[in-house]
N, C-alpha and C positions, 0 to 999 in steps of 0.2 A: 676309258675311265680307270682309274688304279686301285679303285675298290673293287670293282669286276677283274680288272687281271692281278690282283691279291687273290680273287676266291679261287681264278678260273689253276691259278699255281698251287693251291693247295688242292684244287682236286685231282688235279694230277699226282700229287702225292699222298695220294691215299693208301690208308694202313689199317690192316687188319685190327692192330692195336686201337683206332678211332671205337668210340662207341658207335653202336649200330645205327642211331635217329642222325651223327653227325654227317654222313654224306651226305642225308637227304635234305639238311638246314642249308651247306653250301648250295645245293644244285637249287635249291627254291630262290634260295639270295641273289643267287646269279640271274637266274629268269626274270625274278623281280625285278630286277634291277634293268632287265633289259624289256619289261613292263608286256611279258608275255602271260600276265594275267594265269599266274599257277595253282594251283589248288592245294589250298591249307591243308594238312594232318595234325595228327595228333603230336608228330615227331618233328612240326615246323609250327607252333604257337606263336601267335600274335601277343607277342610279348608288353606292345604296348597299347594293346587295345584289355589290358588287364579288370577286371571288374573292380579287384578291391585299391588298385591304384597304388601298387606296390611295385620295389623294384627286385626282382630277382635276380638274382648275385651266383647261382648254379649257372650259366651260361660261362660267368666270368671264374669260375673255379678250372671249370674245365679249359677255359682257353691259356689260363696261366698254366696246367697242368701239363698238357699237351705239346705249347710254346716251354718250356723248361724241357721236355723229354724230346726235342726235337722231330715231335711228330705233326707239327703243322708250323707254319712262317711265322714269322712276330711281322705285325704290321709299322708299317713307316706311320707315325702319327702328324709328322710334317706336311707329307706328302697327301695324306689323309684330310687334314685339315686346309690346306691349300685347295683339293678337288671343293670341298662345302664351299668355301668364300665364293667361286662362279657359278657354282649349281643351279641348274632354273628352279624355279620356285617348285616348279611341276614336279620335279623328281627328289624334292625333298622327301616326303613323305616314303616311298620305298625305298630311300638310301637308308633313312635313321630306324626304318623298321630292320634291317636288313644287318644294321651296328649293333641292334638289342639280340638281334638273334644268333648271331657270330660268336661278338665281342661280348657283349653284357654290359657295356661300357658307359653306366647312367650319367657321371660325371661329364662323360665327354662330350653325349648328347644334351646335357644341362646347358652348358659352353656356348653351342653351334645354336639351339634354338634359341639363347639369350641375343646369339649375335644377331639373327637374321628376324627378329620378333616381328616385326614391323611388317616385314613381308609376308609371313607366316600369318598374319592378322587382317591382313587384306587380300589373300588368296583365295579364298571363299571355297576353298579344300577342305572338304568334309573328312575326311581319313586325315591328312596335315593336321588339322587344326583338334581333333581327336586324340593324335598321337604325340602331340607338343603339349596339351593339356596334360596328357599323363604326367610326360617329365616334368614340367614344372611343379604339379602334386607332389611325383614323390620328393624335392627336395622344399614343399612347402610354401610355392614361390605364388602369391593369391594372384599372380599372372595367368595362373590356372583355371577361375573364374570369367575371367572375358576370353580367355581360347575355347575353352565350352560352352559359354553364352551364344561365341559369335558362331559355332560350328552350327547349333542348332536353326541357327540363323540361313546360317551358308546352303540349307537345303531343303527342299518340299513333302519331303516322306515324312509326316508325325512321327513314325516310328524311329527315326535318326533322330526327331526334335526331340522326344523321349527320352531316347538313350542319351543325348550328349546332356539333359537337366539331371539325371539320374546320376549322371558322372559328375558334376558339378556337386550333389546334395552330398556323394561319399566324399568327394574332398573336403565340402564344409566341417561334415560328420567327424569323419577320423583323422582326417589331416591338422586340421583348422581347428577342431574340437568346440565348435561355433552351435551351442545353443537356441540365442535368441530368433528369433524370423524364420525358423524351422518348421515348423507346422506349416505355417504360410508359402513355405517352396512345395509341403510335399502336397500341397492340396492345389498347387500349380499341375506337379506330377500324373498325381491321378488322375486332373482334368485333359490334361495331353495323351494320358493311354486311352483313356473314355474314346478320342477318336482314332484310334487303329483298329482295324481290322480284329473280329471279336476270336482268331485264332491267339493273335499274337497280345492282345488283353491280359489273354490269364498268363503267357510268359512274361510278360512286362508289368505287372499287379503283382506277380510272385517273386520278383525282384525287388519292385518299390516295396513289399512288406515283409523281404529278407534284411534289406535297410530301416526300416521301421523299429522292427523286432530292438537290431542294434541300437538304436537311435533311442529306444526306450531305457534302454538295461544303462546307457553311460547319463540318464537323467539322475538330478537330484530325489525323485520321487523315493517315499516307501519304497525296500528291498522286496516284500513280499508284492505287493500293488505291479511295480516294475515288471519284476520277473512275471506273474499272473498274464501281464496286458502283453508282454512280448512273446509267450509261451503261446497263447490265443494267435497273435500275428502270424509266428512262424505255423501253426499248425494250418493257416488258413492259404497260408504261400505253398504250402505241400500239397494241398487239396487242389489248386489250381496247376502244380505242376504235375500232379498226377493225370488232369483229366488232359494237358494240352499234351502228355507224349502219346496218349489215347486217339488224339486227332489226328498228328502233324507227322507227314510222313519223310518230309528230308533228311538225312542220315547223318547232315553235319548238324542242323536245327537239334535233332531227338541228343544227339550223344552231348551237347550242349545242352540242353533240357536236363539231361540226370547227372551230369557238373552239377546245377545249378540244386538241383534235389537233394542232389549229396550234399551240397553245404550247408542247405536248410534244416538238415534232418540232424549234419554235425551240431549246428548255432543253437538249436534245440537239444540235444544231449547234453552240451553244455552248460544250459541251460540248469537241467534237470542235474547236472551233477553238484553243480553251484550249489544248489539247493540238498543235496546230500540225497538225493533220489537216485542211487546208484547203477539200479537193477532199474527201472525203467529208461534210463541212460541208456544200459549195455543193449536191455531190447532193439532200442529204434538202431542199435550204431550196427545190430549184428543184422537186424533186417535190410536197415540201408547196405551194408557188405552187399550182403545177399544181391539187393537188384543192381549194383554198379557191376558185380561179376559177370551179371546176364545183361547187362545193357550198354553198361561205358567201363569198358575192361580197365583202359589205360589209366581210371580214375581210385581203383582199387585201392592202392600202396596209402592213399590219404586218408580214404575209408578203414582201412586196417590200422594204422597211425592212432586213428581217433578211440579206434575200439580196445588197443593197447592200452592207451592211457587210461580209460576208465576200467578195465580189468588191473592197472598197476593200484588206481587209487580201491578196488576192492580186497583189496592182496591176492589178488588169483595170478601169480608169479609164474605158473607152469604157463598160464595163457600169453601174460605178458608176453613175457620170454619168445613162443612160438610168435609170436603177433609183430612184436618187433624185427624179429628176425628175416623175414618174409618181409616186412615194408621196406627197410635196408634196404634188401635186392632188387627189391621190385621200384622201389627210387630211384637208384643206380641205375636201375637199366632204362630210365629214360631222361636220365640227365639232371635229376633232382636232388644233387648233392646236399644244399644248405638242410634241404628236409630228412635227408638218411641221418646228418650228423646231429639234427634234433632229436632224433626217435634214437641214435646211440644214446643219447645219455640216458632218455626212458631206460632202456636197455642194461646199463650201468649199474643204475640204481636200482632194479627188478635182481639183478645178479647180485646184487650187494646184502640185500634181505632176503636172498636163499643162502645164503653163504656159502655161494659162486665167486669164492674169492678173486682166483683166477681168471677165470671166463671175466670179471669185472675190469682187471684189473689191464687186459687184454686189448678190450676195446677202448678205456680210459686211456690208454696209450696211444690208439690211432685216433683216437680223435684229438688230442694233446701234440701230438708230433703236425698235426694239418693245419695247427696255429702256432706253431712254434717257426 
């Protein structure tokens, strides 16, 4: 296959200069790919089994980055695209997970699963029909819709049937930005975690009312009523993701559990800053710090990210400053470029109201010269 000996030639030329998670994305890809069933990291993310149905573009920074410095192959796109047209249906699913995780290459996966939709729809491939749903989401394409209808379909564990409605209501939500018959899915939702297993309830209840929470705040409702009814939501998705890392002892389960805690705890700080609640803001973002440091390390840099910004919007400039500075690095060093160069310009503008000319003017330039 010439995706496998693309990877297996770049691992051969391995280079100190790679970032440190990139050897270990090749060598998963290649496994995958030869369907030896490998075990995810933190440093090898299912890029498209993403919850909020986005596409991240840090994969594809670094491969341009890399490919230009001559420290990994540019891939034949011909040659690439020729291997998809014969592909068994069976090994779609690990090849296009395997392009997200390389390449970053949404477009190109957009393409392939428009080609082969047909097939992709009557595979009855629960991961396939999962990971096609994404891409069609992020470019908006409500083909998105029946690949998550039919995944739920395509398998017997409620807990999958869950997940792939759940995936379905965020593309409505934020993709689609689809109002009406919304209540009416999420009360499908509920009724589908009602039968999983009372472990996996409160993960899948604190999910459905992390989408809730959002689902409320983009309604036309009262700002106060809104915010009120989604503040309550999220407080109640924390409560339940609290008691299920208290039970569940699987190590990929738990560190996934306080992902999910950390965003709740974010979506509510938000929340509370929205509302000019500043200092109860910083509370929840320095306690959440706090437990992602002792519980899901790698989730940190985001947690720090968030806690920046509302020390930027209280003027506490010295905090910024350290808070930024430390997400930067700690982005960077797992491959999360698009997100370092966000928290630059926090960064920017904290230097700019200390009259840190310099230091502003500094990093105004690297990030100016990475779009130029």
């Amino acid at each position: 296959m010439y995706l496998t000996n693309y990877l297996e030639e770049n691992e051969n030329l391995y280079s100190e200069n790679w970032p440190t998670f990139l050897k270990h994305r090749v060598n998963y890809a290649i496994n995958n790919l030869s369907h030896k069933n490998p075990i995810r990291t933190i440093d090898t993310p299912s890029f498209l089994n993403e919850l909020g149905l986005r596409a991240l573009k840090d994969q594809a920074k670094m491969y341009s980055y890399l490919t230009k410095n001559n420290l990994f192959l540019n891939i034949n796109l011909k040659k690439l695209q020729s291997e998809f047209v014969s592909l068994p249906v069976t090994d779609i699913a690990s090849w296009i997970d395997s392009i997200a995780l390389i390449l970053g290459n949404y477009e190109l996966l957009y393409d392939f699963v428009q080609y082969r939709y047909d097939e992709i729809l009557s595979s009855n491939i629960y991961e396939l029909l999962i990971y096609s749903g994404t891409i069609m989401s992020i470019f908006e394409n409500n083909r998105a819709i029946t690949l998550f209808s039919q995944a739920g379909k395509s398998t017997l564990s409620t807990e999958r049937q869950a997940t792939a409605l759940h995936r379905e209501l965020v593309f409505r939500i934020k993709r689609m930005k689809e109002r009406k018959n919304i209540s009416r899915k999420f009360d499908e939702l509920f009724s589908k975690i009602s039968e999983v297993n009372p472990t996996e309830q409160l993960r899948l209840t604190a999910l459905a009312d992390n989408l809730y929470g959002l689902y409320i705040v983009k309604t036309n409702f009262d700002y106060k009523i809104k915010n009120s009814v989604a503040n309550t939501v999220l407080e109640n998705a924390q409560v339940l993701l609290k008691q299920y890392v208290s039970v569940e002892s699987n190590t990929i389960n738990l560190d996934e559990a306080y992902r999910y805690l950390s965003q709740v705890n974010i979506n509510q700080a938000q929340l509370l800053a929205d509302a000019n609640h500043l200092e109860a803001a910083e509370k929840i973002l320095i306690e959440n710090l706090e437990v992602v440091s002792n519980h899901a390390h790698d989730y940190v840099p985001e947690a720090r990210a968030a806690l920046a910004y509302v020390y930027y919007l209280e003027q506490k400039l010295d905090l910024t400053i350290d808070n930024c500075q430390n997400a930067i690095n700690e982005f960077n060093q797992i491959g999360l470029y698009e997100s370092s160069d966000t928290i630059k310009q926090i960064l920017v503008a904290a230097y700019y109201k200390a009259n840190k000319i310099e230091e502003a003017e500094k990093v105004w330039k690297d990030i100016k010269d990475k779009f130029d």
